[in-house]
Structure formats: structure tokens, C-alpha cells
N, C-alpha and C positions, 0 to 999 in steps of 0.2 A: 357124808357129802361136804360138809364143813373142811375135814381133813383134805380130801381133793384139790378144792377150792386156795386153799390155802399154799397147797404144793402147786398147781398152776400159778399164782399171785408168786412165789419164792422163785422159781423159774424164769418168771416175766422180767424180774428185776435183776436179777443174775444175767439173762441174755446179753445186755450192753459191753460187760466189764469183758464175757466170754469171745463177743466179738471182737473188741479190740486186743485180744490175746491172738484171737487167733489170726489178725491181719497183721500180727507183728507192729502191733503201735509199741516205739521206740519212749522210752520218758522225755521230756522236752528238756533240751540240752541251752547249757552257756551260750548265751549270745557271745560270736566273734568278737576280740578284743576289737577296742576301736584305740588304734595309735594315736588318734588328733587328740581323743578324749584324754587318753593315757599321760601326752604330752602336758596337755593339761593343767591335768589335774597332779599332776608330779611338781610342776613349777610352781604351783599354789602354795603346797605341801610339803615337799621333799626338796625340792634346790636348794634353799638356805644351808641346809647339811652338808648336804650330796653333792654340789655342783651342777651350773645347768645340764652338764651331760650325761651324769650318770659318775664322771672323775672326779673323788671328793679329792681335794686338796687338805682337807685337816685330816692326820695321820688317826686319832682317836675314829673318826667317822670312815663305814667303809665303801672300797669304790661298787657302786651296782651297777656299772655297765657292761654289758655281755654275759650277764649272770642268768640264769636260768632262771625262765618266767616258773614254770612250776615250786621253783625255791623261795623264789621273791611270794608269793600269794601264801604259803605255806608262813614265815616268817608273817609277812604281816597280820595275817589270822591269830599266830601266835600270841605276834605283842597285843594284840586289840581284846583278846579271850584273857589277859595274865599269865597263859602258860608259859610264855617267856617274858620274865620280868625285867622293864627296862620302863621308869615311870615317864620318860621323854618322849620315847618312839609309842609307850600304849596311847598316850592326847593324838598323837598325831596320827596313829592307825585308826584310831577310834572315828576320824573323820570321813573315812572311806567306807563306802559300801565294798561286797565282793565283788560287785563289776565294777567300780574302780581300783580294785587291787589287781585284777586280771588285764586291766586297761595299761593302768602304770608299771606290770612289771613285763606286760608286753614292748611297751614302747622303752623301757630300760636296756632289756634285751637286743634291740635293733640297735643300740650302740655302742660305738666300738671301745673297747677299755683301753686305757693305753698304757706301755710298758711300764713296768715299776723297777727296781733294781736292789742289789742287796746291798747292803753299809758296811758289817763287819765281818774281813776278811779273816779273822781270828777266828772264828763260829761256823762260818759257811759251809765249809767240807761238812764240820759235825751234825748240820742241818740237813746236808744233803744224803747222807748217810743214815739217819734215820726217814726223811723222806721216802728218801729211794728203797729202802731195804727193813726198817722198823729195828726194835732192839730182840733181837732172837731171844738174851739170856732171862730177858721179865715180861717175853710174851707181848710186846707192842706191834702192831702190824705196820707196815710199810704203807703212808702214806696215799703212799700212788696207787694203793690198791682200789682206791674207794676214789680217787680225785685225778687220777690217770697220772700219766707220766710228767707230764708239761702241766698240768695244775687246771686245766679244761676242765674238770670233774666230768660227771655221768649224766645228761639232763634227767630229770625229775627225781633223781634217786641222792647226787651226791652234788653239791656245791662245786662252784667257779672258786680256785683259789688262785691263781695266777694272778701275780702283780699286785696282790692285795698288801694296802698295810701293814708294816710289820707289830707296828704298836696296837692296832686292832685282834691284831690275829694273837698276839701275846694275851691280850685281855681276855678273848674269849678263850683260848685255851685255859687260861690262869680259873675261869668262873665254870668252866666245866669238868676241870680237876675238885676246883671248891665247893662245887655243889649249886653256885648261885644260878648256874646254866641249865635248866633242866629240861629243854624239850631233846634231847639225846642223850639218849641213856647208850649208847655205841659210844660214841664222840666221850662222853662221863669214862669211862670203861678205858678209851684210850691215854685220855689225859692223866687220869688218876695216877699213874708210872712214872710221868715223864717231872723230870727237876726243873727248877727255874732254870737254869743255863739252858736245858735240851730244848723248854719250850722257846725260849729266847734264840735260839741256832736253828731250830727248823722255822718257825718265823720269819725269819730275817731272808733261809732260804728260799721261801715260796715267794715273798716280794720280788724275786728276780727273776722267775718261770715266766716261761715264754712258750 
């Protein structure tokens, strides 16, 4: 009788979880980014760097506007967790909740980047030729396979390169050949091949994409 009692009692309290199973209750989802918030909380935080728009003007700092929200939350979880070690951006990620990382890289997103251009006419072809094509003979893949032709990259998969920095983009390729870059291990894999000059000439090229 006991035993009975017991499996009615098991049943009674399982019913709730089985009903919401079977009316297809959803998990409760990300509140909508809010762009006012975004805007924000970006200018508190992040314009001293960055620029009010999103266009850094210091070459070391990079541009985040039209960059891909899924990339930007991604990245700042990174620095805020130490997986990507950068002691500057971890204080300052550290201040944001995930609904203001999902706020701010919303509202980075709605803005438009603007054109960058390439410096050294000496380099460029060799940039754009590993770009565009990768080095066949030690196995580096072609750029644009992963960040598209014109440097748009893939949303949530593959980064905004176009127009970026060339002195930023030298540094992070330079730290994920060196090891100091660690939340890509693809990206590690790729840089690891490539020479100062070749990372210096495909840099310089992707500054110029459009």
C-alpha cells in the first residue's frame, strides 16, 4: 500500500514538468537587444577607444562598427572570462552584464564603418594573393574562404575584416602565430605558417577591402 501511495505521490509531481513538455514550452529566450541601452552603455565604456561610432581612429584600437553582433558578445565574454587575455579590455568587459554586451554589440552593428585604405604599394599584390588564394605550397588557406571575398566575413561564424586596421590586424595575427591569442585555435593553425612580411602584406591588404 505504501509502495502505491508512493508511485501516485512520484507521478503527481512529474505531471507539471510532462505538461510543459508536451505543450512545447520553449526555454525563456534573450531579451531583444535595446540599441538606446546599447548606445549607452558603449559611450560610458567603449568610445574612449573606439570612437563615438564604432571608427577607432588609433590604429593599435580596432574599428567595431558593422561588425558582427554575434562576434562582438562572443569576444567580450572572452576578455571578461580571461580566455582572451588582454588586461585592458578584461576591466572593461568585466563592467558589462550579457545583456549589455548583446545591447552594445547590437547597436555597434547598426553602424556604418567606413572605408580604410592600404599604405604599402610594395606588399599589396603579396597580400592580396594570399588573401585571395592562401599559400598552396605550406598548406595556408585563402583568406576569403572564411571572411568572404570583400572582407564582410560570415555573421556569427566568421568576423568583419574590411577596412580594419592594419597595425591591429598585424598584432593579432603576430599573437595567434605566438600563442598569446588563444581563443582560436583555426586562426593559431593559420597564422602559425605565415612570416612577418606575409602577415604585414595581407594586413595592409584587408585595410583596403571594400
Amino acid at each position: 500500500m505504501k509502495l502505491l501511495a508512493s508511485l501516485f505521490m512520484a507521478a503527481a509531481l512529474a505531471a507539471p514538468a510532462f505538461s510543459a513538455i508536451a505543450q512545447g514550452q520553449a526555454p525563456a529566450q534573450p531579451a531583444k537587444p535595446d540599441l538606446a541601452k546599447g548606445e549607452a552603455s558603449y559611450a560610458a565604456v567603449c568610445a574612449a577607444c573606439h570612437a563615438a561610432d564604432g571608427n577607432s581612429s588609433i590604429a593599435a584600437n580596432p574599428v567595431l562598427a558593422q561588425q558582427h553582433p554575434a562576434y562582438l558578445v562572443k569576444q567580450l565574454q572572452e576578455f571578461k572570462s580571461g580566455k582572451r587575455a588582454d588586461p585592458v579590455m578584461q576591466g572593461m568587459a568585466a563592467m558589462l552584464s550579457d545583456d549589455d554586451m548583446r545591447n552594445v554589440a547590437a547597436w555597434l552593428a547598426s553602424q556604418k564603418a567606413k572605408d580604410g585604405f592600404a599604405k604599402d604599394k610594395d606588399l599589396v599584390s603579396l597580400g592580396e594573393r594570399i588573401y585571395r588564394g592562401g599559400i598552396q605550397n605550406r598548406s595556408i588557406a585563402a583568406c576569403a574562404g572564411c571572411h568572404s571575398p570583400n572582407g564582410a566575413g560570415i555573421p556569427v561564424q566568421y568576423p568583419r575584416l574590411s577596412g580594419q586596421h592594419a597595425d591591429y590586424t598585424v598584432k593579432q595575427l603576430n599573437d595567434f602565430r605566438d600563442g598569446k591569442r588563444g581563443n582560436s585555435a583555426q586562426m593559431h593553425d593559420v597564422a602559425a605558417y605565415l612570416t612577418d612580411r606575409e602577415i604585414k602584406a595581407v594586413a595592409d591588404y584587408i585595410s583596403g577591402l571594400r
